[in-house]
mmCIF file as gemmi writes it, N, C-alpha and C atoms, coordinates in Angstrom:
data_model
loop_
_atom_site.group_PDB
_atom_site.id
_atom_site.type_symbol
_atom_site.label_atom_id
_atom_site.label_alt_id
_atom_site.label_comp_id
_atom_site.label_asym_id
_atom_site.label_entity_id
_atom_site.label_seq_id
_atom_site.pdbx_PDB_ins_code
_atom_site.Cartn_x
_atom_site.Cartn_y
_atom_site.Cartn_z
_atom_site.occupancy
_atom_site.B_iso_or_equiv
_atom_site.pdbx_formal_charge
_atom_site.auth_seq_id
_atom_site.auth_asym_id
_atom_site.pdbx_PDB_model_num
ATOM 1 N N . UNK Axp A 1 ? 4.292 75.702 37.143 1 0 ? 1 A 1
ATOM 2 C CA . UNK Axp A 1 ? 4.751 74.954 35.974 1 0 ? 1 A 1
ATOM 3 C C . UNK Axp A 1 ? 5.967 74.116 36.385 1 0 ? 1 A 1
ATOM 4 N N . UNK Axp A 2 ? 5.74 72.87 36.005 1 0 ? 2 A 1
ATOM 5 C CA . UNK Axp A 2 ? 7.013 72.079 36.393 1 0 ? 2 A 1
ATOM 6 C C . UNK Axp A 2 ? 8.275 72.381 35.576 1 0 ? 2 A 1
ATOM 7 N N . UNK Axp A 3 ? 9.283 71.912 35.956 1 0 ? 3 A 1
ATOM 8 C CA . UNK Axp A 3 ? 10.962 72.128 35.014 1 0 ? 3 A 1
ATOM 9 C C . UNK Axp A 3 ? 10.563 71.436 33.796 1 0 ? 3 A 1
ATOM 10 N N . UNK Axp A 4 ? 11.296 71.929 32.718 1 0 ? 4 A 1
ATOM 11 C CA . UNK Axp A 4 ? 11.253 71.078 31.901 1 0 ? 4 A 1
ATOM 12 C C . UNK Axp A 4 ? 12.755 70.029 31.319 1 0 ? 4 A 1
ATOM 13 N N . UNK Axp A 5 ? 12.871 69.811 30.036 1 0 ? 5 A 1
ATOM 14 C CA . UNK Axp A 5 ? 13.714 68.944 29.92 1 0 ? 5 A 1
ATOM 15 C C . UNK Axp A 5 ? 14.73 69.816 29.258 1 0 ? 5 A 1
ATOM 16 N N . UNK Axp A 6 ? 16.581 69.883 30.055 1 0 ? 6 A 1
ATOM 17 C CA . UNK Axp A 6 ? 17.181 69.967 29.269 1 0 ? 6 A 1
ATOM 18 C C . UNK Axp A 6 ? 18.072 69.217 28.506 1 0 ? 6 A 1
ATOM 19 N N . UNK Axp A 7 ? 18.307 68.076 28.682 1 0 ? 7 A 1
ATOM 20 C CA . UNK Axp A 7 ? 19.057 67.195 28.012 1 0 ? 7 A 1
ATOM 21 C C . UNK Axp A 7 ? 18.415 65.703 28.323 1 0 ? 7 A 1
ATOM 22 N N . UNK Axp A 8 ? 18.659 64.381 27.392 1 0 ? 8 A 1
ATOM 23 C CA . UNK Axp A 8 ? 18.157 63.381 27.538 1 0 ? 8 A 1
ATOM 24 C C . UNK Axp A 8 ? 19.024 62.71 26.984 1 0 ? 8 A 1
ATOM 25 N N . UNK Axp A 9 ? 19.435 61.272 27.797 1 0 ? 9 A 1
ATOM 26 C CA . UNK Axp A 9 ? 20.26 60.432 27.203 1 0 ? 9 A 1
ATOM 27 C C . UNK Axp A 9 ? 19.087 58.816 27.345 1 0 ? 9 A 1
ATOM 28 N N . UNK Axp A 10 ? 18.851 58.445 26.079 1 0 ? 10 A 1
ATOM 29 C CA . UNK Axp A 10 ? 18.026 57.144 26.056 1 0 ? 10 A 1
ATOM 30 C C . UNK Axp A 10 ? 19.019 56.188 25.704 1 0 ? 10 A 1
ATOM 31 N N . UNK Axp A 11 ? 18.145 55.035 26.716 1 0 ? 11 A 1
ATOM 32 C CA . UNK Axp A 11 ? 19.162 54.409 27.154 1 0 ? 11 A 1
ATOM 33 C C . UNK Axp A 11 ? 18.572 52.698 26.12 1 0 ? 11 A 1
ATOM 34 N N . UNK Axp A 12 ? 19.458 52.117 26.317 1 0 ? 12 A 1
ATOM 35 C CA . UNK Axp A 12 ? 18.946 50.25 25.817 1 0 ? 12 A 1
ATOM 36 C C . UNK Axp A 12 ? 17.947 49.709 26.526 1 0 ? 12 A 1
ATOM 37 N N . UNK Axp A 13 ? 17.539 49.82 27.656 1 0 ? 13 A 1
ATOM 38 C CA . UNK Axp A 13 ? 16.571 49.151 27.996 1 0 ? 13 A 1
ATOM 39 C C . UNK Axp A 13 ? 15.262 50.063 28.004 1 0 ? 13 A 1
ATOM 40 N N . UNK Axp A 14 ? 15.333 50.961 27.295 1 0 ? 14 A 1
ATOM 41 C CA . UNK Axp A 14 ? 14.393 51.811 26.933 1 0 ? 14 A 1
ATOM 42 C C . UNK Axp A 14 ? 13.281 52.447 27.915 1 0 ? 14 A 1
ATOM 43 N N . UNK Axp A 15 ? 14.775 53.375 28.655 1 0 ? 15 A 1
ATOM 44 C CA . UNK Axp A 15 ? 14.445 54.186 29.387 1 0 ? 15 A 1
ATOM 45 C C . UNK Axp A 15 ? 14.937 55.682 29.183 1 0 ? 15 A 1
ATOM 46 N N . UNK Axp A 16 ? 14.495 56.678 29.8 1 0 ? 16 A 1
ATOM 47 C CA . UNK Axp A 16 ? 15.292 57.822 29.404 1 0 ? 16 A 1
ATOM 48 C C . UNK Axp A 16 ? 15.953 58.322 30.672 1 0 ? 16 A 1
ATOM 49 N N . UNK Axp A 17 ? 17.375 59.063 31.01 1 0 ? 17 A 1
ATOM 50 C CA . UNK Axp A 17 ? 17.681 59.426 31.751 1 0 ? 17 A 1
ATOM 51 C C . UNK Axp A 17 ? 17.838 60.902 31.403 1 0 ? 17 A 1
ATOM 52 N N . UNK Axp A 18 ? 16.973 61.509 32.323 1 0 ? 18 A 1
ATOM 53 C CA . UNK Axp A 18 ? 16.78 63.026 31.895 1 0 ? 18 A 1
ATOM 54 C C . UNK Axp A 18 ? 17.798 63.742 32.94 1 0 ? 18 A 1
ATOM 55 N N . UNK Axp A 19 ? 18.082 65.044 32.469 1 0 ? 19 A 1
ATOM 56 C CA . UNK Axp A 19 ? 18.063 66.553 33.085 1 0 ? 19 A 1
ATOM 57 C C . UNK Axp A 19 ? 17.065 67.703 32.922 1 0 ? 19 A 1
ATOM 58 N N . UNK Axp A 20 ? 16.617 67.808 34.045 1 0 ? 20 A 1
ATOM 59 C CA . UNK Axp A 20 ? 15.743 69.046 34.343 1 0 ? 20 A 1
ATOM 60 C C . UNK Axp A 20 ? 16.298 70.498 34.041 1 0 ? 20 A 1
ATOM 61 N N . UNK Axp A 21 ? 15.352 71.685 33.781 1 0 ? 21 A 1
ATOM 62 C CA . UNK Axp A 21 ? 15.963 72.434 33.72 1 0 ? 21 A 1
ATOM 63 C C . UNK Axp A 21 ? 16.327 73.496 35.386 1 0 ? 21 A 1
ATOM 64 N N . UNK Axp A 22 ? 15.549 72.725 36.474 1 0 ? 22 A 1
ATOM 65 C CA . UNK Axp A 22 ? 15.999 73.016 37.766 1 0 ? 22 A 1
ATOM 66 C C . UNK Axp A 22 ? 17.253 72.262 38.295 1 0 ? 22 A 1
ATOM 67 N N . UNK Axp A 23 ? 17.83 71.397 37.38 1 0 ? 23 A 1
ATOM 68 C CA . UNK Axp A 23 ? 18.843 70.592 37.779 1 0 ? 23 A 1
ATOM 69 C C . UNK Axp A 23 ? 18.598 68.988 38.416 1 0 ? 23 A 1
ATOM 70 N N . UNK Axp A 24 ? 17.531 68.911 38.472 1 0 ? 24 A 1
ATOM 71 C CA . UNK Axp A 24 ? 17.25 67.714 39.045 1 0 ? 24 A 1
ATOM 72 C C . UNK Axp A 24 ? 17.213 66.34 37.787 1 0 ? 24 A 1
ATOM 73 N N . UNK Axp A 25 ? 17.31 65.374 38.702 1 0 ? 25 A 1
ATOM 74 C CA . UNK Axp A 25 ? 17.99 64.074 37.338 1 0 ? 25 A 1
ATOM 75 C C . UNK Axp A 25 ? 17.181 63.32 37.601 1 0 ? 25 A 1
ATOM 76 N N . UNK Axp A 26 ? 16.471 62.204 36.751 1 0 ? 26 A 1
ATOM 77 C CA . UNK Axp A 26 ? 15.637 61.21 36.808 1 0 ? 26 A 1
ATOM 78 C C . UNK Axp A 26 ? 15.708 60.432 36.07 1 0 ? 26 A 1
ATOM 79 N N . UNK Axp A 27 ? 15 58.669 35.814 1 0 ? 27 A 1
ATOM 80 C CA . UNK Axp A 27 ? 15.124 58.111 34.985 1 0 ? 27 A 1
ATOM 81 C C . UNK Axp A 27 ? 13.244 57.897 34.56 1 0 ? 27 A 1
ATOM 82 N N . UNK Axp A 28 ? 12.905 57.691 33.462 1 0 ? 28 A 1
ATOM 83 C CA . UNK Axp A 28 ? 11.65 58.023 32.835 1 0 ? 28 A 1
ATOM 84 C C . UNK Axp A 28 ? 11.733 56.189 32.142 1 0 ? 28 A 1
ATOM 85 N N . UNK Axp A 29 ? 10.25 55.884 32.574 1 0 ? 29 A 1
ATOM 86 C CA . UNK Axp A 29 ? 10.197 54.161 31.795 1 0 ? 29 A 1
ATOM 87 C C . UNK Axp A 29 ? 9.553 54.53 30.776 1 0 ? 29 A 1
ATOM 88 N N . UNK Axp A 30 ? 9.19 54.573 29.762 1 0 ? 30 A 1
ATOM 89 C CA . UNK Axp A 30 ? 8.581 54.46 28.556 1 0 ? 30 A 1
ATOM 90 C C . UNK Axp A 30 ? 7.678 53.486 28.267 1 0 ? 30 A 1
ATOM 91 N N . UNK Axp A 31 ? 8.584 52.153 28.773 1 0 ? 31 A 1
ATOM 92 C CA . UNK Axp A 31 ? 7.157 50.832 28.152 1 0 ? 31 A 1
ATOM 93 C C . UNK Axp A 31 ? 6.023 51.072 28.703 1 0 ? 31 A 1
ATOM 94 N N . UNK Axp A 32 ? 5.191 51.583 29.488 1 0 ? 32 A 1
ATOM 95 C CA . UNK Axp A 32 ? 3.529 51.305 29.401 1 0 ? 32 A 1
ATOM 96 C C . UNK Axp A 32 ? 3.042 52.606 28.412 1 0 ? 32 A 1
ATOM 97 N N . UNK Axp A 33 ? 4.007 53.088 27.24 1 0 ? 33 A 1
ATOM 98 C CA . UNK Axp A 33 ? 3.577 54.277 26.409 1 0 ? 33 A 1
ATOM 99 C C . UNK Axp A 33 ? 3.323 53.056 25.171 1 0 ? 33 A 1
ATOM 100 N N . UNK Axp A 34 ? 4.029 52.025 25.011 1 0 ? 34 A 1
ATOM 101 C CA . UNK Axp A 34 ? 4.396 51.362 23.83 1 0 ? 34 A 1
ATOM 102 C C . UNK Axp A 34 ? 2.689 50.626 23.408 1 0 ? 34 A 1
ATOM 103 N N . UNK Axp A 35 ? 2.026 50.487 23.896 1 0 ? 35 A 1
ATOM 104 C CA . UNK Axp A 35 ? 0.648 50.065 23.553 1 0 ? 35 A 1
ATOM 105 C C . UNK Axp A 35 ? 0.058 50.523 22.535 1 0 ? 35 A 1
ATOM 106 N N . UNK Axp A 36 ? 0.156 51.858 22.769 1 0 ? 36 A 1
ATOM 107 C CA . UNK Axp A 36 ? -0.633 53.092 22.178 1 0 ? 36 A 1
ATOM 108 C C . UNK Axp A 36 ? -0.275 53.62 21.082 1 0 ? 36 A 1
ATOM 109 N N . UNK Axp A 37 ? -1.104 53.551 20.114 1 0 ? 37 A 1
ATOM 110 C CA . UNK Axp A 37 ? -0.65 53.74 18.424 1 0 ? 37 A 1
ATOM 111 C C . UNK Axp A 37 ? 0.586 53.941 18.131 1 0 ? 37 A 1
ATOM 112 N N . UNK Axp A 38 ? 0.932 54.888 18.16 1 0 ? 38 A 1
ATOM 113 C CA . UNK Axp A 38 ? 2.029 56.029 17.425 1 0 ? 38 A 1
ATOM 114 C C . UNK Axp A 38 ? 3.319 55.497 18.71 1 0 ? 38 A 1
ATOM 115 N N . UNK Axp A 39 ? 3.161 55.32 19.745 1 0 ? 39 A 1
ATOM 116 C CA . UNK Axp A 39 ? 4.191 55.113 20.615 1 0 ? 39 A 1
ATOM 117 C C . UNK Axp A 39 ? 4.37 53.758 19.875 1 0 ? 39 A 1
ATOM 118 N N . UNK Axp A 40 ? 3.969 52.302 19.834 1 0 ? 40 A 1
ATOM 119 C CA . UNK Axp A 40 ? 4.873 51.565 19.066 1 0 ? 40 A 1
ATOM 120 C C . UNK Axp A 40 ? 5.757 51.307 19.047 1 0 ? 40 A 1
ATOM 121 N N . UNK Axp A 41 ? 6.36 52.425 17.962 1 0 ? 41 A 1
ATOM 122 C CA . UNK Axp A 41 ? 7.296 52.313 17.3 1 0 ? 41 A 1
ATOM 123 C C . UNK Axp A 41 ? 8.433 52.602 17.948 1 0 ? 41 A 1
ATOM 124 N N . UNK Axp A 42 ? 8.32 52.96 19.642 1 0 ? 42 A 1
ATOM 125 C CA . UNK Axp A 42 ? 9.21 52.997 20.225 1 0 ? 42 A 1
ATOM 126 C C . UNK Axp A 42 ? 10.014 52.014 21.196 1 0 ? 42 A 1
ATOM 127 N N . UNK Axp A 43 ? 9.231 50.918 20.92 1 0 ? 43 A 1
ATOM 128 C CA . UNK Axp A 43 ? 10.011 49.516 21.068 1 0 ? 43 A 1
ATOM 129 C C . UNK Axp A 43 ? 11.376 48.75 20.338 1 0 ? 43 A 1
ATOM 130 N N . UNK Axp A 44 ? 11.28 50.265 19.28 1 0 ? 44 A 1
ATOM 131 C CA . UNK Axp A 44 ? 12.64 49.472 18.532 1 0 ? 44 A 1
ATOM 132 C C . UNK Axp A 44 ? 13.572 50.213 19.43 1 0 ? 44 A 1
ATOM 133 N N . UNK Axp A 45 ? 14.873 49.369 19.554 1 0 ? 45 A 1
ATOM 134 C CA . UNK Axp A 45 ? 15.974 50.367 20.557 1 0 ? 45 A 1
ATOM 135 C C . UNK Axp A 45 ? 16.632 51.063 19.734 1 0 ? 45 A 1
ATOM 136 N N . UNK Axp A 46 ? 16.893 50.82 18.528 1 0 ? 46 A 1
ATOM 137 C CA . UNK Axp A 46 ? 17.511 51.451 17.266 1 0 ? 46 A 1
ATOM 138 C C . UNK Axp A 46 ? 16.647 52.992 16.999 1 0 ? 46 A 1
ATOM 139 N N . UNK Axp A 47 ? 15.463 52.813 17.182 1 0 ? 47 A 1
ATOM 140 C CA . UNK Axp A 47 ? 14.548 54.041 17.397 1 0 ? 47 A 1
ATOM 141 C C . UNK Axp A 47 ? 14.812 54.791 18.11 1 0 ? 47 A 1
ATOM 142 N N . UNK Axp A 48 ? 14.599 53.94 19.414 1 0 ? 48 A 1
ATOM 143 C CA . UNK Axp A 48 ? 14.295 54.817 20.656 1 0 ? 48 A 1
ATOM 144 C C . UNK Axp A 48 ? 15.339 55.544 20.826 1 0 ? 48 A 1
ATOM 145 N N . UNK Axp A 49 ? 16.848 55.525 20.701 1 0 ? 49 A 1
ATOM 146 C CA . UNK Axp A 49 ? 17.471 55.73 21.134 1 0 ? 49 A 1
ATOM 147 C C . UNK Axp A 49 ? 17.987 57.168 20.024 1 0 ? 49 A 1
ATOM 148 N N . UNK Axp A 50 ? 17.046 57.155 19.582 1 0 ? 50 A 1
ATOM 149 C CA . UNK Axp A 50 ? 17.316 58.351 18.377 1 0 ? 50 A 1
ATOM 150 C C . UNK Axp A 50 ? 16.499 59.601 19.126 1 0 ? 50 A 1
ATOM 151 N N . UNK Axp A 51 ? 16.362 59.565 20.4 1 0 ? 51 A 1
ATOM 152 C CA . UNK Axp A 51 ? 15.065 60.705 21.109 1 0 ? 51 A 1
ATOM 153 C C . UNK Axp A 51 ? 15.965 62.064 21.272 1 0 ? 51 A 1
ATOM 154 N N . UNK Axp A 52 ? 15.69 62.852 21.387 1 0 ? 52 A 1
ATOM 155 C CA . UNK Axp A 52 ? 16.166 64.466 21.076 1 0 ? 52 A 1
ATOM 156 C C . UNK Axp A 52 ? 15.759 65.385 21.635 1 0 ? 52 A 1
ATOM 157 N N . UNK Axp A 53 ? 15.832 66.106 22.474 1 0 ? 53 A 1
ATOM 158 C CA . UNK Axp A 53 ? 14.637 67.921 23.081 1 0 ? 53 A 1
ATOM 159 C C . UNK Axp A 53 ? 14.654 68.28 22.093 1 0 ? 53 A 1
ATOM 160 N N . UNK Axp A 54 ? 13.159 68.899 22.187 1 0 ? 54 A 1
ATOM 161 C CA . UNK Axp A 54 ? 12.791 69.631 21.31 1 0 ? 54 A 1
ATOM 162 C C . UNK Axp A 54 ? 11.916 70.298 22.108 1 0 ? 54 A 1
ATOM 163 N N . UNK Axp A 55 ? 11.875 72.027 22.071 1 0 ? 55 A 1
ATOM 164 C CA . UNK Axp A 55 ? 10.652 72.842 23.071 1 0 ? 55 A 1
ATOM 165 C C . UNK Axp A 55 ? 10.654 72.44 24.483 1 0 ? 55 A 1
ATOM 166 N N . UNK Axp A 56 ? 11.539 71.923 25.373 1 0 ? 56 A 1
ATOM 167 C CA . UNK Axp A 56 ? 12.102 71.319 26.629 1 0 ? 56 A 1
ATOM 168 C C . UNK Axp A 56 ? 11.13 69.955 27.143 1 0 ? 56 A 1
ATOM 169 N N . UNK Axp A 57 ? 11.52 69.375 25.952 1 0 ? 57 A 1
ATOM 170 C CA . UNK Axp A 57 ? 10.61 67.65 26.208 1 0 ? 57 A 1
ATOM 171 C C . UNK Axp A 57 ? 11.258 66.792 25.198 1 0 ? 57 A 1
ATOM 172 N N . UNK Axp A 58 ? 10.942 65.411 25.218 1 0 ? 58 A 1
ATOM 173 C CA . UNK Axp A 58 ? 11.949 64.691 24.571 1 0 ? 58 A 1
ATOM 174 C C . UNK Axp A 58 ? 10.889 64.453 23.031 1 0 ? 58 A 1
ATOM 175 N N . UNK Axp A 59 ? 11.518 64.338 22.125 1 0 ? 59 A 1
ATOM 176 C CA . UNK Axp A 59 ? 10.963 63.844 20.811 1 0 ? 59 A 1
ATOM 177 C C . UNK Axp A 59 ? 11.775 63.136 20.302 1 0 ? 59 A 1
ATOM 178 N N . UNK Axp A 60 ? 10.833 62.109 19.543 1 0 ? 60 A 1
ATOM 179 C CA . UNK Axp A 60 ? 11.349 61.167 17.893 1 0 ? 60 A 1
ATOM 180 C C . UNK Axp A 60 ? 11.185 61.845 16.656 1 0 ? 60 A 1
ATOM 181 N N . UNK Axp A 61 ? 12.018 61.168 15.897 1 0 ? 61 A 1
ATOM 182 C CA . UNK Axp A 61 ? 12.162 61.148 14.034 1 0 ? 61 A 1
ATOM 183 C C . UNK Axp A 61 ? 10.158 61.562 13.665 1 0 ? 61 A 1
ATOM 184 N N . UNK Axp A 62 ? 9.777 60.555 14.01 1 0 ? 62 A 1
ATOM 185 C CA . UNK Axp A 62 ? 8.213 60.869 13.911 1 0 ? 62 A 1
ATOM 186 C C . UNK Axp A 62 ? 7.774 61.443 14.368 1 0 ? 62 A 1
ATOM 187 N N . UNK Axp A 63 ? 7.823 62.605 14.998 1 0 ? 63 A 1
ATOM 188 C CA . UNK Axp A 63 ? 6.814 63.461 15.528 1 0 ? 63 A 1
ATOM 189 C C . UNK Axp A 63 ? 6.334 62.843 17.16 1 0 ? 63 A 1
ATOM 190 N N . UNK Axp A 64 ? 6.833 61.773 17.534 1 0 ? 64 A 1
ATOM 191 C CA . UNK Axp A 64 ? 6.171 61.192 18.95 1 0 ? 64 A 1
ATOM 192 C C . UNK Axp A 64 ? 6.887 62.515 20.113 1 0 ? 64 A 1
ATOM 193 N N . UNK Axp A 65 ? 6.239 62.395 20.725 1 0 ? 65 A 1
ATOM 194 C CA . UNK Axp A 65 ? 6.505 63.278 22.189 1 0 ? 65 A 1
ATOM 195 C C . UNK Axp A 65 ? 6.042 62.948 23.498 1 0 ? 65 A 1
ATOM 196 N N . UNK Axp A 66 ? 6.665 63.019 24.671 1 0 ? 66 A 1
ATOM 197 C CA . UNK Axp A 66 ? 5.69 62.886 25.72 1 0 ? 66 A 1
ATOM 198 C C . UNK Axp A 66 ? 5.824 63.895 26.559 1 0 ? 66 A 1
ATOM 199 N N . UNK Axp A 67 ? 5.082 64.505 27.217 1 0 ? 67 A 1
ATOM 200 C CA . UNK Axp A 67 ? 4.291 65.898 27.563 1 0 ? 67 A 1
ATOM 201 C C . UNK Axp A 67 ? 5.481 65.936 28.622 1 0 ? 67 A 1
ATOM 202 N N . UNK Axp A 68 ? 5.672 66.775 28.778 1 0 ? 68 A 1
ATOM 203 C CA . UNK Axp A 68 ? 7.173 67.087 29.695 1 0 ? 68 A 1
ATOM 204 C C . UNK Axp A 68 ? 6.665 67.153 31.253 1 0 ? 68 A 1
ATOM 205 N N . UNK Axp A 69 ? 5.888 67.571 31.313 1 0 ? 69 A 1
ATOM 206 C CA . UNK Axp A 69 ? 5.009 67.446 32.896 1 0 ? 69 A 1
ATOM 207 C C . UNK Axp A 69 ? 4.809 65.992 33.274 1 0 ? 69 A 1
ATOM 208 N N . UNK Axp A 70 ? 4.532 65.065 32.276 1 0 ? 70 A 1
ATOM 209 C CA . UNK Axp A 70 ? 4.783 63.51 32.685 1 0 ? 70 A 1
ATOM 210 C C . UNK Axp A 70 ? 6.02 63.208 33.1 1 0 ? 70 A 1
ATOM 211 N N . UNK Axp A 71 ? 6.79 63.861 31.928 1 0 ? 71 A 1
ATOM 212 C CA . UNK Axp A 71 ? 8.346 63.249 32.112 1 0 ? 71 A 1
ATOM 213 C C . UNK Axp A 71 ? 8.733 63.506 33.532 1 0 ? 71 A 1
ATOM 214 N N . UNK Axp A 72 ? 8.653 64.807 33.868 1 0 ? 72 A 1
ATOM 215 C CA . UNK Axp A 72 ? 8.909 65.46 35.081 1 0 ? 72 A 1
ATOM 216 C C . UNK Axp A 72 ? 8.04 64.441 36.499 1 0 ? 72 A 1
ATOM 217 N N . UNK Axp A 73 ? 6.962 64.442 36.37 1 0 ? 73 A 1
ATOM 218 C CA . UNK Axp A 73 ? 6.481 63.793 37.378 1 0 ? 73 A 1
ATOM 219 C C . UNK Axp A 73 ? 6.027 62.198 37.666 1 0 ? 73 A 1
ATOM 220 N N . UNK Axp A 74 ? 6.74 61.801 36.455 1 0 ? 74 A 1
ATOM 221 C CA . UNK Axp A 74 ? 6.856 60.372 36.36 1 0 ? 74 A 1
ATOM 222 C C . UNK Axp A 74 ? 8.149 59.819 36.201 1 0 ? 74 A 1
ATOM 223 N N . UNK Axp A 75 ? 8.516 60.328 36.812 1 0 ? 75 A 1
ATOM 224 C CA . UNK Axp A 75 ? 10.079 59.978 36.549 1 0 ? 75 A 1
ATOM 225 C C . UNK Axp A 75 ? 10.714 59.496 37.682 1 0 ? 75 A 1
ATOM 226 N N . UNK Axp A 76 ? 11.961 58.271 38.215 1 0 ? 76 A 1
ATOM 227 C CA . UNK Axp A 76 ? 12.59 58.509 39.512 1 0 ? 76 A 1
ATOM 228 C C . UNK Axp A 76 ? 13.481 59.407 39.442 1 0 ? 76 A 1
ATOM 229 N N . UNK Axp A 77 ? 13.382 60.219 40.283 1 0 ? 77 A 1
ATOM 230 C CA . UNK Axp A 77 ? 14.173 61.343 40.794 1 0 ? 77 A 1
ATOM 231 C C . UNK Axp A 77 ? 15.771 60.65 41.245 1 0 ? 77 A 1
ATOM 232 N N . UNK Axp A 78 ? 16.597 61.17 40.592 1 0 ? 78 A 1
ATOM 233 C CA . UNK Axp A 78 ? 17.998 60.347 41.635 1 0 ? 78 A 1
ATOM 234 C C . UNK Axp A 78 ? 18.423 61.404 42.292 1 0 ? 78 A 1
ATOM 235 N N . UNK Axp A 79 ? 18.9 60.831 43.385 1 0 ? 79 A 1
ATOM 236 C CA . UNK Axp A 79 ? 19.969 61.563 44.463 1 0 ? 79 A 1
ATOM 237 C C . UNK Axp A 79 ? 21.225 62.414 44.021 1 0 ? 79 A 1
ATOM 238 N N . UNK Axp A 80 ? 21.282 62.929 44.573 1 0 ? 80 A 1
ATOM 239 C CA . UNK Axp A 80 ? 22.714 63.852 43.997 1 0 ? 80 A 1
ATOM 240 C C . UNK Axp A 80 ? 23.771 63.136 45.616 1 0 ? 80 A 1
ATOM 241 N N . UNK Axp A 81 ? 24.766 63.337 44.804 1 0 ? 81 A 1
ATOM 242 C CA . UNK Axp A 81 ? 25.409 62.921 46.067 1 0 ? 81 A 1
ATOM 243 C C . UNK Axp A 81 ? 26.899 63.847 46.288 1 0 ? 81 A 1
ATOM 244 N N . UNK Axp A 82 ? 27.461 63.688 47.541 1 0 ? 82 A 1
ATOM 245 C CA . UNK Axp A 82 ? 28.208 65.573 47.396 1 0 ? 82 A 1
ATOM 246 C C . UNK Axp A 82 ? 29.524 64.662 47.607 1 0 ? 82 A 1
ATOM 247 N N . UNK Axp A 83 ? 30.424 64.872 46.306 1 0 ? 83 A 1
ATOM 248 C CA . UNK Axp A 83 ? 31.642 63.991 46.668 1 0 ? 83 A 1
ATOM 249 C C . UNK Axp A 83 ? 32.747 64.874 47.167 1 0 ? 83 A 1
């Protein structure tokens, strides 16, 4: 089972920058979700930026979700860097 999500900060250009719950950090694109019915509505940035964990994956006001195993493996991974 992959990590899931513990925290999410969505960003303006409507992306998400996640935390894993193994610690690992990534940034998640969203636009090729926006086609598809119910995603939509996540082209507004006023929306999007309302995204939240819920059950260790990110959710909207509406009920939208995306499967946390995507998030996780569609995501760029960033570097940690040791200051």
């Amino acid at each position: 089972m992959n990590p899931r999500v513990s925290s999410v900060t969505p960003n303006r250009d409507l992306t998400l920058y996640l935390r894993f719950t193994n610690g690992e950090e990534g940034v998640f694109d969203c636009s090729p979700f926006f086609e598809h019915g119910v995603f939509s509505e996540l082209r507004d940035p006023e929306y999007f930026i309302r995204a939240s964990i819920e059950g260790g994956t990110v959710v909207w006001p509406n009920e939208q979700d995306i499967c946390p195993d995507t998030l996780y493996e569609d995501s760029v991974k960033l570097q940690k860097t040791n200051a």
